[in-house]
C-alpha positions as CSV (number, residue, x, y, z in Angstrom):
1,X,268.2,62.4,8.9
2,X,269.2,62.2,5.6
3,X,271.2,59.4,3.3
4,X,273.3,59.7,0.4
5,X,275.4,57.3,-1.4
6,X,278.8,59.0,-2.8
7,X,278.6,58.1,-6.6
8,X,282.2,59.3,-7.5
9,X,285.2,61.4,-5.8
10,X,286.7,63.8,-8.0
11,X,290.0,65.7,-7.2
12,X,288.9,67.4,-3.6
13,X,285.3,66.8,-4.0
14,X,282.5,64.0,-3.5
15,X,279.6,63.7,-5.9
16,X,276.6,62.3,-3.7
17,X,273.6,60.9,-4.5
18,X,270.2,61.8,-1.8
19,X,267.8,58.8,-2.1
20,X,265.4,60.6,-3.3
21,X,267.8,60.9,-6.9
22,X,268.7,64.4,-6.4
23,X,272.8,65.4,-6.7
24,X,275.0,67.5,-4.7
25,X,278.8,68.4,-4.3
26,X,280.6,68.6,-1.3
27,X,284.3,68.9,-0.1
28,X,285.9,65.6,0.8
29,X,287.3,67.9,3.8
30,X,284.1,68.1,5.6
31,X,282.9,64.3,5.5
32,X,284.4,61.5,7.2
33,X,288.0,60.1,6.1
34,X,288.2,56.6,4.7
35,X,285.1,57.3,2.4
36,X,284.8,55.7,-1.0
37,X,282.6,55.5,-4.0
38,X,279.5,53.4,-2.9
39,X,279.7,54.1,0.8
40,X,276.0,55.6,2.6
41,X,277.0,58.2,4.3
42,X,274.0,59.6,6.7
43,X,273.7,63.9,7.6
44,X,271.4,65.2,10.7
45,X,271.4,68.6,11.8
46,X,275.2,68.3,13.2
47,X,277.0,65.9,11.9
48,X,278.0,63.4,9.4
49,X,278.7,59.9,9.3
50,X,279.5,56.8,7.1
51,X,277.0,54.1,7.6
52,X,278.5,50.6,7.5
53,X,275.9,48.6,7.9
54,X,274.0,50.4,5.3
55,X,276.7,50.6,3.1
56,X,277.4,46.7,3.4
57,X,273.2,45.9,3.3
58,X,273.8,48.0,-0.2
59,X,276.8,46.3,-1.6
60,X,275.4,42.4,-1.2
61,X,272.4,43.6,-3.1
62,X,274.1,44.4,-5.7
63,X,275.8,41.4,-5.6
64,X,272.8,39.4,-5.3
65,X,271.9,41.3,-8.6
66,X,274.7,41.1,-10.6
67,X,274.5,37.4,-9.4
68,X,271.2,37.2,-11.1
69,X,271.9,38.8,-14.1
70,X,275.2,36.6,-15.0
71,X,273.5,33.3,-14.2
72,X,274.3,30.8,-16.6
């Protein structure tokens, strides 16, 4: 099973990130609806689907980063 991380949406398309760095394109058709940028979304043979415990893991540790950087 693979996971990307959708970087941007542009017009009809997604631009996804694979954790191992590596970019692809893909209609916003064939992915699940309600997607936005920063959501994992995780591909096996069949099928597609948004991750939102991964997504959520991902977004507080950014937080937690930002958090660090900004410290006074």
């Amino acid at each position: 099973m693979k996971k990307f991380t959708i970087d941007r949406i542009e017009n009809d398309r997604a631009v996804l990130e694979c954790e191992n760095g590596s970019i692809v394109s893909v209609e916003l058709g064939s992915l699940p609806k309600n997607i936005g940028e920063g959501d994992v979304l995780r591909f096996d043979e069949n099928s597609c689907f948004l991750s939102e415990a991964e997504t959520q893991r991902r977004k507080e540790k950014i937080k937690q980063l930002m958090d660090k950087l900004f410290e006074e």
